[in-house]
C-alpha positions in Angstrom: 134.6 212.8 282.6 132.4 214.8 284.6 129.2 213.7 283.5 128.6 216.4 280.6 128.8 219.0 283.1 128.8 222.6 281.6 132.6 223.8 281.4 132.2 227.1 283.5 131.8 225.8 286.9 132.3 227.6 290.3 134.2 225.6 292.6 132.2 225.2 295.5 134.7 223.7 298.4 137.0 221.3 298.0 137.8 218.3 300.8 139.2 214.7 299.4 137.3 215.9 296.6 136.9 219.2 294.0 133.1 220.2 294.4 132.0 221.6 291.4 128.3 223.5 291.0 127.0 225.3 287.3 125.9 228.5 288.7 123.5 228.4 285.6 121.5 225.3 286.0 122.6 224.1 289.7 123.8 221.0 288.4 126.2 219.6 290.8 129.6 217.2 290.5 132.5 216.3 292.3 136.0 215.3 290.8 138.6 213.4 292.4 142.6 214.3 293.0 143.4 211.5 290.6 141.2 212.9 287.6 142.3 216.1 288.6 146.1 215.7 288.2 145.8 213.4 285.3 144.8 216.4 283.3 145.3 219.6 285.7 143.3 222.8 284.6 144.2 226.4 285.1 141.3 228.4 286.9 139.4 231.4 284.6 139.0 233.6 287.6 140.6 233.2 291.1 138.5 233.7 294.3 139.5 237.5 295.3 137.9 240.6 296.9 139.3 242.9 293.7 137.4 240.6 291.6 134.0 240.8 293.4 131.4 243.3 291.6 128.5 244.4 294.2 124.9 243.8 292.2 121.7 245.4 293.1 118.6 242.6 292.7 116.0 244.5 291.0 114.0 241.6 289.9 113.1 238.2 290.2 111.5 235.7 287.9 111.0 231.9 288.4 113.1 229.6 286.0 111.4 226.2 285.0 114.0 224.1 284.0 112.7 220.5 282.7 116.7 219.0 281.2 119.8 220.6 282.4 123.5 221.1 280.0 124.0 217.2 280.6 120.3 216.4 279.0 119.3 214.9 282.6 116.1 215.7 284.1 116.8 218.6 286.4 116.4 217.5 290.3 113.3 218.8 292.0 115.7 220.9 294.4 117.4 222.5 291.2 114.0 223.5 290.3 113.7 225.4 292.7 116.6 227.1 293.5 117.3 228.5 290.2 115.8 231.8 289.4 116.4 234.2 286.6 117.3 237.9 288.3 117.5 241.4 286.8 120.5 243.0 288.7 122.7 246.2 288.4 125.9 247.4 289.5 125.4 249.2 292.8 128.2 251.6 291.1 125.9 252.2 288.2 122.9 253.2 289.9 122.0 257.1 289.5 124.3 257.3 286.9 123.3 254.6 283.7 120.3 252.3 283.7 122.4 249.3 282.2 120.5 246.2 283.7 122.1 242.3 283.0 119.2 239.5 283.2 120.8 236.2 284.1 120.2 232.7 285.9 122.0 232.1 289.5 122.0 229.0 291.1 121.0 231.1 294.7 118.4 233.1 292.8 115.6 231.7 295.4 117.3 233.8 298.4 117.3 236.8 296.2 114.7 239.1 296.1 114.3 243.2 295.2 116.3 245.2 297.1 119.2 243.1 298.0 122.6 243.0 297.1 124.8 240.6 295.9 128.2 239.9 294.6 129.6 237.8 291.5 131.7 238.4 288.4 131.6 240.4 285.5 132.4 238.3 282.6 132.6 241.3 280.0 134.7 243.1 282.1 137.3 240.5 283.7 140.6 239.5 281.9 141.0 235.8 281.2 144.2 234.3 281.3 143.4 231.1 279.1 142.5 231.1 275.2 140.1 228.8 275.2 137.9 231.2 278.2 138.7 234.1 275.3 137.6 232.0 272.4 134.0 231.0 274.3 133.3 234.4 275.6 133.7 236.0 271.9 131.4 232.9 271.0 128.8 234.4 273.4 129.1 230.9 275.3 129.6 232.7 278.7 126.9 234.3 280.3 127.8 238.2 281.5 127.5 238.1 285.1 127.8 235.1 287.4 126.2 235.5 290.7 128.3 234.2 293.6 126.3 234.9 296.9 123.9 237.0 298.9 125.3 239.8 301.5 123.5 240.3 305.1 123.3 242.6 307.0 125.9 245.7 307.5 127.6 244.3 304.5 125.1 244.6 302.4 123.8 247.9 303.2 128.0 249.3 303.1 127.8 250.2 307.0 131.2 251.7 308.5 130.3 249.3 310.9 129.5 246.1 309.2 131.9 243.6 311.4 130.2 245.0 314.7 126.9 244.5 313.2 127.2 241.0 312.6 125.1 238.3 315.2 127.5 235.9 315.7 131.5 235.8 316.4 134.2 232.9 316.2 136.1 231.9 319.3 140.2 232.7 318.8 143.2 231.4 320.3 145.3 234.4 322.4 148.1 234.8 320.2 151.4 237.1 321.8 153.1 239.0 319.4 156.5 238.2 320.3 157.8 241.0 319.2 156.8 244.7 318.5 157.3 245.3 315.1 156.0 248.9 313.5 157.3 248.6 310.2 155.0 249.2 307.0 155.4 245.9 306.0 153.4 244.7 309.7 150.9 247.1 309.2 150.5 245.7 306.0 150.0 242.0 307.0 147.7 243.6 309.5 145.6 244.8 307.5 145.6 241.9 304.8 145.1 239.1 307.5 142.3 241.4 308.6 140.8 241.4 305.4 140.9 237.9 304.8 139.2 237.0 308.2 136.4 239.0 307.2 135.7 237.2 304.0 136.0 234.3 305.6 133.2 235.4 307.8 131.2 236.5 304.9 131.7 233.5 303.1 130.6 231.5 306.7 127.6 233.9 306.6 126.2 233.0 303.8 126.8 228.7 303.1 124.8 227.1 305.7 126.3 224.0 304.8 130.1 225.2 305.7 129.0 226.3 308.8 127.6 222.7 310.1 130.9 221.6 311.9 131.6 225.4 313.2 130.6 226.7 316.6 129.3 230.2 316.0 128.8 232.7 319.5 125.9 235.4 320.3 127.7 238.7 320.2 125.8 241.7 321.8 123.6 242.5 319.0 122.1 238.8 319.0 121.5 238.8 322.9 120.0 242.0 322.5 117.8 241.0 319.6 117.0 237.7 321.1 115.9 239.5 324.6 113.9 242.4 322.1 111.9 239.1 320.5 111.0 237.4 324.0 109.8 241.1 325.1 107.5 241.9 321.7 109.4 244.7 321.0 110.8 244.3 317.7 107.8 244.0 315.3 109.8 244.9 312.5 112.5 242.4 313.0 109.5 239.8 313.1 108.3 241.2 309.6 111.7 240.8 308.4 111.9 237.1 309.7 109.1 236.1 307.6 110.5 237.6 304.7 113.1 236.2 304.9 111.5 232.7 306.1 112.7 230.9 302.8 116.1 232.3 303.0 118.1 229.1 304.4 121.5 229.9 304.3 121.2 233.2 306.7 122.1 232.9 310.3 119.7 232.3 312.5 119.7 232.4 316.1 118.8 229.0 316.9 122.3 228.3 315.7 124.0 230.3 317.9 125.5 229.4 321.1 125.9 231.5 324.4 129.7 232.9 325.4 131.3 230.7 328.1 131.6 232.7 330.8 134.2 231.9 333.4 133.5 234.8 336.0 130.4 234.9 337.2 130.8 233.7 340.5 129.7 230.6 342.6 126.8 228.9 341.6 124.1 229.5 344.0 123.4 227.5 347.3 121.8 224.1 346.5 120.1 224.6 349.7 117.7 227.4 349.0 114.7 226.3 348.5 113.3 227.4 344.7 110.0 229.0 344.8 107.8 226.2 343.7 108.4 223.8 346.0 105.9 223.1 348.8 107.9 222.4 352.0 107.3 223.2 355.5 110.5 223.7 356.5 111.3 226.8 354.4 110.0 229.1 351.5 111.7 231.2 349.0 115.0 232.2 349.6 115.2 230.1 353.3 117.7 227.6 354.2 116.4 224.2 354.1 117.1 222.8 357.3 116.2 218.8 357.5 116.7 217.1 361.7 118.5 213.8 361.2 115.8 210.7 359.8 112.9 213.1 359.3 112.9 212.4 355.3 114.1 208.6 356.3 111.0 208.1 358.3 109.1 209.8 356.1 110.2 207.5 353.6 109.8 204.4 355.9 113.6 203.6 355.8 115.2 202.7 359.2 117.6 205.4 360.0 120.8 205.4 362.1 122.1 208.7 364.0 125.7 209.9 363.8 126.3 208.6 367.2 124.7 205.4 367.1 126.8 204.4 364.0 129.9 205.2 366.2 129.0 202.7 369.1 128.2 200.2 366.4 130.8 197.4 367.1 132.4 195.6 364.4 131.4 192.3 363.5 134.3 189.3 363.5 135.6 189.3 360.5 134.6 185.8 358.2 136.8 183.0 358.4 136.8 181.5 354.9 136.4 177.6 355.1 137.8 174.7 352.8 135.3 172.4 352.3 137.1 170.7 348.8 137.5 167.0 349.0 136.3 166.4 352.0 133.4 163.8 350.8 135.8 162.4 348.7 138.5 161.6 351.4 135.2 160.2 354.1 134.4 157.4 351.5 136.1 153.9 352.0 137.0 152.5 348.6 137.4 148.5 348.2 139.8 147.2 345.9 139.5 143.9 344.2 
């Protein structure tokens, strides 16, 4: 029904439609409400920060794939996006060298060094026979890469929400009332956490973020004001490794903060320093005697007080002029 799509999909966002991906081949479908509810499917694993396993890339090799699962020829943008990695728990490192080799669908962001999330299939508790029955077949690969982390994320800064280039706008919301109870702290802390997966998920799918407005926050001005300086030759080295990366944020795509107190905008009298005028210069008032630019422009010009002793003309009398010929003829009747 889905066009011989593998059977472990992730489910990549869902609008009027379910849109599925194979994180193993890239191959791509989309399933209706209908199809969906004539034959309704329990999910293997739900979407959940206790269920995410950090990765370490340590290696990278290029996948050539010439017929995906449904024995189509594999799209020229698969092609290149798949990539077989060699990754490690970051939990396991220093202590065992157990590596996993597996095909992502995002392997082409990936490179050594950076860390990841995704599932552990070996690990993870399945719900549904059927899931139990294909992982003991060895049908299911061991880990499933999900997406790249950036930034503080990634390297496990305290920090990691203030270290992120760009913000959301918010709505001022009022608590209407004070409550200190455990169980507010606790929706605190969980509405918390769910904003910031949100943000790491907006961080990382380019393709969610196209109807979003994202802001410069402090670290973005200050790295956009480092770039136009030349200071920051390592950030510049790091852009151009990360040139084929196009799902990170970039900061073309940010916009600036509306600021509402600033001030006045400046006089639109002061005459800007390019501008050759002999009335003024930079910073002077520009002061223009009544007709100067009109005779300069050869346009007659009338003063304040001439217009004032203009009288007003009579006013036009409309005239009826219908039927007139008509009623001057003399008609003969025989």
């Amino acid at each position: 029904n889905l066009g011989n799509i593998s059977r472990l999909v992730l489910v990549k966002n869902i609008t009027s439609l379910i849109h599925l991906i194979d994180p193993l081949t890239g191959q791509t479908a989309q399933m209706s409400g209908e199809v969906y509810w004539r034959d309704p499917f329990r999910p293997v694993i739900t979407a959940a920060r206790s269920r995410f396993v950090r990765y370490v890339v340590l290696g990278k090799d290029a996948v050539i794939v010439e017929r995906n699962v449904s024995k189509r020829s594999a799209t020229r943008r698969n092609k290149m996006k798949l990539a077989s990695l060699t990754v490690a728990k970051e939990g396991d490192l220093g202590i065992n060298d157990v590596q996993v080799e597996e095909r992502s669908h995002v392997g082409y962001l990936m490179k050594a060094g950076d860390t990841a999330v995704g599932y552990d299939l070996t690990d993870v508790q399945f719900v549904d026979d059927d899931a139990e029955d294909a992982r003991a077949a060895g049908k299911f690969p061991d880990v499933v890469v999900l997406r790249k982390l950036y930034g503080g994320v990634a390297t496990g800064a305290i920090d990691a929400a203030r270290q992120r280039m760009f913000k959301l706008q918010r709505l001022d919301a009022d608590a209407v009332e004070a409550n200190k109870s455990k169980k507010a702290k606790k929706d605190k802390e969980d509405d918390d956490m769910d904003e910031e997966d949100f943000l790491r998920e907006v961080e990382a799918d380019k393709e969610m973020r196209l109807n979003m407005n994202l802001y410069k926050t402090e670290i973005a001005m200050k790295k956009e004001k480092g770039e136009s300086n030349g200071d920051d030759d390592d950030d510049a080295m790091n852009d151009d490794d990360d040139a084929d990366d196009d799902q990170q944020v970039k900061l073309d795509e940010l916009l600036d903060g509306l600021v509402l107190d600033d001030g006045p905008d400046k006089d639109m009298a002061v005459v800007e320093a390019n501008e050759d005028l002999p009335w003024g210069g930079l910073g002077q008032p520009a002061f223009v005697e009544e007709g100067e630019k009109a005779a300069k422009d050869g346009i007659n010009y009338t003063g304040r007080e001439e217009s004032q002793n203009v009288k007003a003309k009579d006013s036009a009398v409309p005239v009826q002029t219908f039927g007139e010929q008509f009623m001057d003829k003399q008609f003969k009747f025989i």
